[in-house]
N, C-alpha and C positions, 0 to 999 in steps of 0.2 A: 591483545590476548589478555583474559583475566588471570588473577592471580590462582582461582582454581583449579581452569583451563590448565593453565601451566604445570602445577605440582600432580595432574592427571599425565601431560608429556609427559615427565619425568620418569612417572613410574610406567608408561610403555617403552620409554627410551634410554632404562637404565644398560642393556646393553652396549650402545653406542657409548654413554658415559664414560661405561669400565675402560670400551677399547682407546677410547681420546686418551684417559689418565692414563693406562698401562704404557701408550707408546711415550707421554711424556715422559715416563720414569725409566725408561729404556732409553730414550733422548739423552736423558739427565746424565744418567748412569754412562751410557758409554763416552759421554764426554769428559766427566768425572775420571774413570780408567787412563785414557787417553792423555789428559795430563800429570804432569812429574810432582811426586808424592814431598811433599817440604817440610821441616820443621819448623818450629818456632821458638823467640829468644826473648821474652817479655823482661824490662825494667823500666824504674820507672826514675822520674828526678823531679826534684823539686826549686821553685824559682822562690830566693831568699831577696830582700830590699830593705837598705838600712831607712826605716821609716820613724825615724825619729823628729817628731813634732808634725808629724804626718796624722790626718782623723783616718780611723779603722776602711769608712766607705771607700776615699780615694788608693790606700791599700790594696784592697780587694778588686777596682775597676782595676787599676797597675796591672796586679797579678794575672787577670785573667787578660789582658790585652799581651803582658810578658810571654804569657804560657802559650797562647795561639799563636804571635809572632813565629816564638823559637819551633813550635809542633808543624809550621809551613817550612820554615826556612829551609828544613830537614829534607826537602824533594828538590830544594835549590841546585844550578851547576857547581856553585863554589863550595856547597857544605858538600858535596859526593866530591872534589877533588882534596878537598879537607882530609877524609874519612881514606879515598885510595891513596893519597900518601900518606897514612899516620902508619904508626911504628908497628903495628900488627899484623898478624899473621894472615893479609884477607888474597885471595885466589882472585888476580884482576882477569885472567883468564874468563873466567865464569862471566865478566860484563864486556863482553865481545862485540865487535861489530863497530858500526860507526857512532861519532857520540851523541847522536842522536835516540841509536838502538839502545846506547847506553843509561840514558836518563832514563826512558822508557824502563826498560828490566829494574832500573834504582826503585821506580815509582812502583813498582808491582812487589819488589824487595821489602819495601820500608814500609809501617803505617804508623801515625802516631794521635793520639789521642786526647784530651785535657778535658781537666774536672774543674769546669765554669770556672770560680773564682776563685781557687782553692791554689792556685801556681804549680799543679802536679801536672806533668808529663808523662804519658805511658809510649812507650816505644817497643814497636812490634817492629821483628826481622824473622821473616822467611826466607830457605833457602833448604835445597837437599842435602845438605850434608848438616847435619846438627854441631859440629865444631867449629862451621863456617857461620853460621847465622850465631853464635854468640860471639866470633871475632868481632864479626861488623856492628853488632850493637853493644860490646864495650867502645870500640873507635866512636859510634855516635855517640855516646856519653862522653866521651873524653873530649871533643871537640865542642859538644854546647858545655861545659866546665871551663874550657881553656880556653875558645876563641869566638864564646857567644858574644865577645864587645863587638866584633866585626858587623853584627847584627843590630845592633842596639849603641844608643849614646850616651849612657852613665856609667860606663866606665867600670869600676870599680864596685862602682854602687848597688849592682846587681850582680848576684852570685847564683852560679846551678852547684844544685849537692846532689848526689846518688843518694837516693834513701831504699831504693830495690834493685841488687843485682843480678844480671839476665841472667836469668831463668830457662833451660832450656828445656823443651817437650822431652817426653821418654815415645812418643809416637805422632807419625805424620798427624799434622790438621789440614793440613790443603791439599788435595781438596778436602770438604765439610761435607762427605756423604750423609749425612743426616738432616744440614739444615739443606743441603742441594733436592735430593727427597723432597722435605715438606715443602719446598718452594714448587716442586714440580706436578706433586699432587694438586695444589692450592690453582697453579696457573691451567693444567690440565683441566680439573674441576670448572672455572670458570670460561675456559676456551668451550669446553662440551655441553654447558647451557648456552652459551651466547650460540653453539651452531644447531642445537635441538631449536632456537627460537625462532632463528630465521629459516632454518631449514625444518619445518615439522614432518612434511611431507610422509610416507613411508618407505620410498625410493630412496632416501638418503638415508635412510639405517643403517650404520655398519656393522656386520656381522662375521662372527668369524664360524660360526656354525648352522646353518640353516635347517630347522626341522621342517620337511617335507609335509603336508595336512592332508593331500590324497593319496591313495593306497592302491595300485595297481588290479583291475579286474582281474582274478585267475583264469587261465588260459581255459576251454573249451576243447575239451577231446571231440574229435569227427567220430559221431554214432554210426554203426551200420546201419546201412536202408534195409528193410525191414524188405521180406521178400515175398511174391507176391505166390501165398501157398492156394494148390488144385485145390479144391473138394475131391473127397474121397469116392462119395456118394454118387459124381457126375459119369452118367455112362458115358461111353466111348463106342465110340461106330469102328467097327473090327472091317478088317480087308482081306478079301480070300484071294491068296496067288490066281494070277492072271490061266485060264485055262487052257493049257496047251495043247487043246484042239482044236476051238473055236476062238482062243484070242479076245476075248472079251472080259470086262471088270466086271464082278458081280457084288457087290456090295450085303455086307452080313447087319442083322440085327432091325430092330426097327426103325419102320420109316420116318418117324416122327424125333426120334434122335438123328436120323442121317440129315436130317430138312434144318435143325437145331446148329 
């Protein structure tokens, strides 16, 4: 199919279009609903290295091989047993189930982030209670501060600092009805040409309202038959009572109308 060919579907098949994107956004949406609304607890830290007699480039390689280390470890089993026994106030209730169920909910809990070669960590904690997801992202800060050696072999030599502390939303972000939206328009949109192109047909239109193009003949009223009128003008052969003495018909008028 040409490319003109095609942007001529389009514009008979924008129906179809609407209805593919509309139901993805209804998809979207009610999944969106359906999950539990979370806040968010952003801070950030930075990784420090006594770099003395050290050149600026192997610095920077450090740093950022430091910063993605500690920004993985952070999904690890032993940093999440780290963080549920530190001294804060975290609800272990909430990661229920077996520890398996457990790492899983950690992983969907945490995200963390790094700015290439720069040793900054951004540490993202969801959770529905807004006083719970900034528990747990001071605990993770306090634990790559206090026990990132357990990670790493220099000891001493490397140090994490808070340079942002968690930050908590004034309202849900998870879900992201908005970026969820544009992602469902966008996937919508492209599901609705890929199926106008293999399906052009007109049998595959989907319609939610079908305008009707012919118009019912009006009904025919039954005319009267038209009836079939005398002439007025036509004579008529008259009949004279039978004679009640002789018994016989005598017929009136003339002959050439009785013979008619």
């Amino acid at each position: 199919m040409e490319f003109n060919e095609f942007i001529k579907l389009i514009g008979r098949k924008k129906q179809t279009i609407a209805i593919i994107v509309l139901v993805a956004l209804i998809i979207t949406a009610g999944a969106s609903l359906i999950s539990p609304l979370k806040y968010s607890a952003t801070s950030r830290l930075l990784v420090i290295q006594n770099t003395a007699g050290t050149d600026p480039y192997t610095v920077s390689k450090s740093n950022e091989y430091l910063g993605n280390l500690f920004s993985q470890v952070v999904y690890s089993g032993s940093f999440y047993n780290f963080v549920m026994s530190s001294p804060y106030n975290i609800d272990k209730n909430y990661f229920s189930g077996t520890y398996d169920q457990q790492l899983k909910l950690w992983g969907k809990t945490v995200t963390t982030k790094t700015y290439s070669d720069t040793g900054i960590i951004e540490v993202n904690v969801y959770h529905p209670d807004p006083s719970q997801a900034q528990q747990i992202d001071l605990a993770i800060n306090d634990v790559l501060m206090n026990k990132n050696g357990n990670y790493q072999g220099s000891g001493d030599a490397i140090k994490v600092n808070i340079i942002d502390q968690p930050l908590v939303s004034s309202y849900p972000v998870k879900p992201n009805l908005p970026q969820n939206s544009a992602i469902a328009i966008a996937a919508g949109l492209l599901f609705s040409l890929f199926y106008i192109y293999l399906l052009p047909e007109e049998r595959y239109n989907i319609k939610l309202f079908s305008r009707s193009r012919t118009r019912r003949a009006p009904l025919k009223t039954a005319q009267p038959k038209p009836q079939a009128q005398v002439p007025h003008n036509l004579p008529q052969a008259t009949e004279t009572p039978i004679d009640s003495h002789d018994g016989e018909y005598h017929p009136q008028g003339n002959i050439h109308n009785v013979l008619k």
